[in-house]
DOLUMZA-638118 format. One record per residue (C-alpha): residue number from 0; x, y, z. Coordinates in Angstrom, 1 decimal, padded with zeros to 4 digits. Layout:
N
<r NUM; <X; Y; Z>>
...
This chain:
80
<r 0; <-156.0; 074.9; 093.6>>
<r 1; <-155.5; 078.6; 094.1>>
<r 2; <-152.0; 079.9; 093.4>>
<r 3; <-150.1; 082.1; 096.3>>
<r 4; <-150.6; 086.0; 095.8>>
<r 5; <-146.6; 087.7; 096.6>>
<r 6; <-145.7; 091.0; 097.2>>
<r 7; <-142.0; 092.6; 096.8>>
<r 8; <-140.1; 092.9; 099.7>>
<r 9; <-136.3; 094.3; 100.1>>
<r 10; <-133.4; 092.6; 101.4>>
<r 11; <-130.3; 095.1; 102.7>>
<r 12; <-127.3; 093.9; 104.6>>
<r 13; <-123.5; 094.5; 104.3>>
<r 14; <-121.9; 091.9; 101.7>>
<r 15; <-118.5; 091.8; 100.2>>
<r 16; <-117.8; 092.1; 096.7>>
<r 17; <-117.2; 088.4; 096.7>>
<r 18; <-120.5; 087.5; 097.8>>
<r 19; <-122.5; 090.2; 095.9>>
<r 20; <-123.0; 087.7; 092.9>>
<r 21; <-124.3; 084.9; 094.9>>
<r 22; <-127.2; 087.3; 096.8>>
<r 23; <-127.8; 089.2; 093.2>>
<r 24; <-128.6; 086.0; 092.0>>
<r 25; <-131.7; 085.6; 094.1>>
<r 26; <-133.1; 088.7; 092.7>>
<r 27; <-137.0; 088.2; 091.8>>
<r 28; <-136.6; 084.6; 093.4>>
<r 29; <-140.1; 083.4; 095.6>>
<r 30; <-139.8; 082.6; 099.3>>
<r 31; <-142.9; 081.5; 101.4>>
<r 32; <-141.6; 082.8; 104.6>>
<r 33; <-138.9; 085.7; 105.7>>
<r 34; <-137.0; 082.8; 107.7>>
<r 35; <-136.5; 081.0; 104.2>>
<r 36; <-134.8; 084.1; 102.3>>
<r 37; <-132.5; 084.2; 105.1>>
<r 38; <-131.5; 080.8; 105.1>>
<r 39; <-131.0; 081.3; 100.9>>
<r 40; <-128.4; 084.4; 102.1>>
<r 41; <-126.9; 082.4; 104.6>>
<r 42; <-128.1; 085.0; 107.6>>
<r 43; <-129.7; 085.9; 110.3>>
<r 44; <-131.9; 088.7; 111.0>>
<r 45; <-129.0; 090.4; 112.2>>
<r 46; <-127.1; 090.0; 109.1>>
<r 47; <-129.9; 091.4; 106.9>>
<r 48; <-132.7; 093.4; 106.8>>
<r 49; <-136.0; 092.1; 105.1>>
<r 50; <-138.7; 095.1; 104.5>>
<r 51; <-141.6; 095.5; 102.8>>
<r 52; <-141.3; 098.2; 100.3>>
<r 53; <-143.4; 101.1; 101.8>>
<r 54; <-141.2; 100.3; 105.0>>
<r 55; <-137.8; 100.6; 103.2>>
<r 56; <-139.2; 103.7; 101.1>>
<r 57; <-140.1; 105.7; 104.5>>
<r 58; <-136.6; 104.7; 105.7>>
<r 59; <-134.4; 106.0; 102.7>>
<r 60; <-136.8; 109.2; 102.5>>
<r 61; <-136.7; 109.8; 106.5>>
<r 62; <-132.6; 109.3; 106.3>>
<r 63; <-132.6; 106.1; 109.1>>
<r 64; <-131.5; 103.7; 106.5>>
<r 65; <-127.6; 102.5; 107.6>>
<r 66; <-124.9; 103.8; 105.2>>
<r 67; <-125.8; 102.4; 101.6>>
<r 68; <-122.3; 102.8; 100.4>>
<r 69; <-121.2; 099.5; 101.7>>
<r 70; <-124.9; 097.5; 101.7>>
<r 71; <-126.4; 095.3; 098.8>>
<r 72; <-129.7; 095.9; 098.4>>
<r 73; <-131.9; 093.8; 096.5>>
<r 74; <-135.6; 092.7; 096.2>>
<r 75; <-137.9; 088.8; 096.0>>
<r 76; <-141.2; 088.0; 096.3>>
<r 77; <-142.7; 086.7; 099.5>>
<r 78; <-145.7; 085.1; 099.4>>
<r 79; <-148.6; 086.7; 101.4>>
């Protein structure tokens, strides 16, 4: 049996300093689908962003990204 090929994608939403453990800890985790990282987070896609990388890179270097000095920001593997 073939194992899955994942890429890294980002994960960005607004999180208090309580919670920033609990989505740290997920850090480098594998999901099979976007809908299961959110339901690790305990989110919606309103709640938190999920990007692939080029997407978020284009974003932070085209200034569009929301303010980063409240956001956690963090990355998993999503299978392709």
């Amino acid at each position: 049996m073939k194992k899955p090929l994942y890429r890294t994608v980002i994960i960005a939403g607004y999180v208090s300093s309580s919670e920033r453990k609990q989505f740290e800890d997920i850090e480098n985790k594998k999901f099979e689908t976007k809908e299961d990282i959110l339901k690790e987070l305990g989110g919606d896609s309103e709640d938190f962003l999920v990007l692939e990388l080029t997407d978020f890179m284009d974003a932070c270097n085209n200034q569009t990204f929301f303010s980063l000095d409240d956001s956690w920001i963090g990355y998993v593997q999503l299978e392709n």
